[in-house]
N, C-alpha and C positions, 0 to 999 in steps of 0.2 A: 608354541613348543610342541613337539610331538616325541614321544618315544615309547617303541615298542618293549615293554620289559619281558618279553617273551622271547629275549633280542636271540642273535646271532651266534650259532657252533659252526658258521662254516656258509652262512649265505642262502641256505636252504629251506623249505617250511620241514622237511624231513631232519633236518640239522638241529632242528629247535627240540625237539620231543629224544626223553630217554629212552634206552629197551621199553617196550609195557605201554608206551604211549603216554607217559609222564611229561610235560610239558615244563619246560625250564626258562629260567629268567635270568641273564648274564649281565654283569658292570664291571669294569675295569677300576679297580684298588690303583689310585696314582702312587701312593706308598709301595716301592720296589716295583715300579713300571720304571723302562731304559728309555730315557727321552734322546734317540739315536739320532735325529735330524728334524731339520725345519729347511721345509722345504718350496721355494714361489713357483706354484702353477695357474694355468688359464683359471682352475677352479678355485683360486683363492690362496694362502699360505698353509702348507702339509705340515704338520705335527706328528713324526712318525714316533711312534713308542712299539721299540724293537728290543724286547718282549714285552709287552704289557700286561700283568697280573690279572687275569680276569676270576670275577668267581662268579657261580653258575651254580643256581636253588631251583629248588621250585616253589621257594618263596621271596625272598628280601634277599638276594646277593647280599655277601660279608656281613651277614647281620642272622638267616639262620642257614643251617646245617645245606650243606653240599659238596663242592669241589672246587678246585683251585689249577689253572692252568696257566702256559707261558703261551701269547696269540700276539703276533704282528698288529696294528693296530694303526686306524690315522686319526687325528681330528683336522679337520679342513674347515677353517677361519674362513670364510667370505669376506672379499676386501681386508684380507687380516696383516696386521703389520706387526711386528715387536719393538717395544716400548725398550729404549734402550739401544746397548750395545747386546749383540747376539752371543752369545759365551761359547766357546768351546766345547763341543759335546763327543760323546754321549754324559750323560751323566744317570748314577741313579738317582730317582725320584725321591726325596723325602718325605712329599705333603703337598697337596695342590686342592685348588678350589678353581670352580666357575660360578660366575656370576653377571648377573644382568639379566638377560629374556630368560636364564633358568639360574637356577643356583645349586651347585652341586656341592659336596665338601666329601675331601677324598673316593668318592663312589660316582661314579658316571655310569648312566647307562649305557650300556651297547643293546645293537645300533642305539640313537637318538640323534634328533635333528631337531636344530632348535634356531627358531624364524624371528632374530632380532638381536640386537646390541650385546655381545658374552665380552668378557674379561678372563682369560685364564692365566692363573699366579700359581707357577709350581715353584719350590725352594730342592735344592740338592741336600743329600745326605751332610755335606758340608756347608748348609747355610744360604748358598747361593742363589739370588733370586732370578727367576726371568719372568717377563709377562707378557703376553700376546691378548690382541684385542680384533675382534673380526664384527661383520656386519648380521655372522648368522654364524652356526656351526652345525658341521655333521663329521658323526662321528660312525665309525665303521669297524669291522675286522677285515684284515686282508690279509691273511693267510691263514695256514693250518695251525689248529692249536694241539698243544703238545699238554697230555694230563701230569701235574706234579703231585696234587696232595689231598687229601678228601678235607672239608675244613669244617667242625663240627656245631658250629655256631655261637653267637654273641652269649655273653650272657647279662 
């Protein structure tokens, strides 16, 4: 498993750091991320979360003090399939986890890339389950993110 938690504002090593030269750490909050599509390409099954809630510290995304944005987002399953009938989407997020070569619970880092057998179990605002299972996963931003909230940390 590999990830960077100096992850991703846009792709760039300049994208990564505040004004000041403050260096920031980014994960995406499955909890009110939009699971907009699933999608089968050459690189495995797309998991697009069209907004995905990211929050961005400089210490422990969702856990201490910083900001909270709306960013396009994929997870790309390698050889990934879903378990099941595919449901109807978009939906918002309720609550998700991965698990296997990593285990996440509602916080994912962005980027991360992770080299081995994931299971990811997200439930909708209304209950509903889907799970998708891949041979590796990465995870990315792909698009501009958009600032909403400063988020002042767990307590």
């Amino acid at each position: 498993m590999r990830f960077d938690y100096t992850a991703s504002l846009g792709g760039t090593e300049e994208a990564r750091v505040y004004p000041g030269g403050r260096r920031v750490n980014s994960a995406i909050e499955i909890h009110d991320s939009k699971l907009a599509a699933v999608i089968p390409s050459a690189e495995g099954l797309i998991v697009r979360l069209d907004p995905a809630y990211v929050h961005r510290s400089e210490g422990r995304p969702g856990v201490d003090a910083g900001t909270g944005w709306c960013q396009p987002a994929e997870m790309v399953f390698a050889s990934g399939v879903v378990e099941g009938e595919l449901p109807e989407l978009p939906w918002i997020l309720g609550e998700g986890r991965i698990s296997g070569g990593a285990n996440f619970r509602e916080m994912v880092p962005l980027p991360c890339v992770v080299d081995g057998a994931v299971r990811f179990e997200a439930r909708n605002i209304n209950g509903d389950i889907v799970v998708i299972r891949g041979a590796g996963l990465d995870v990315r931003a792909v698009g501009e993110a958009r600032y909403i909230e400063r988020f002042r940390g767990g307590s």
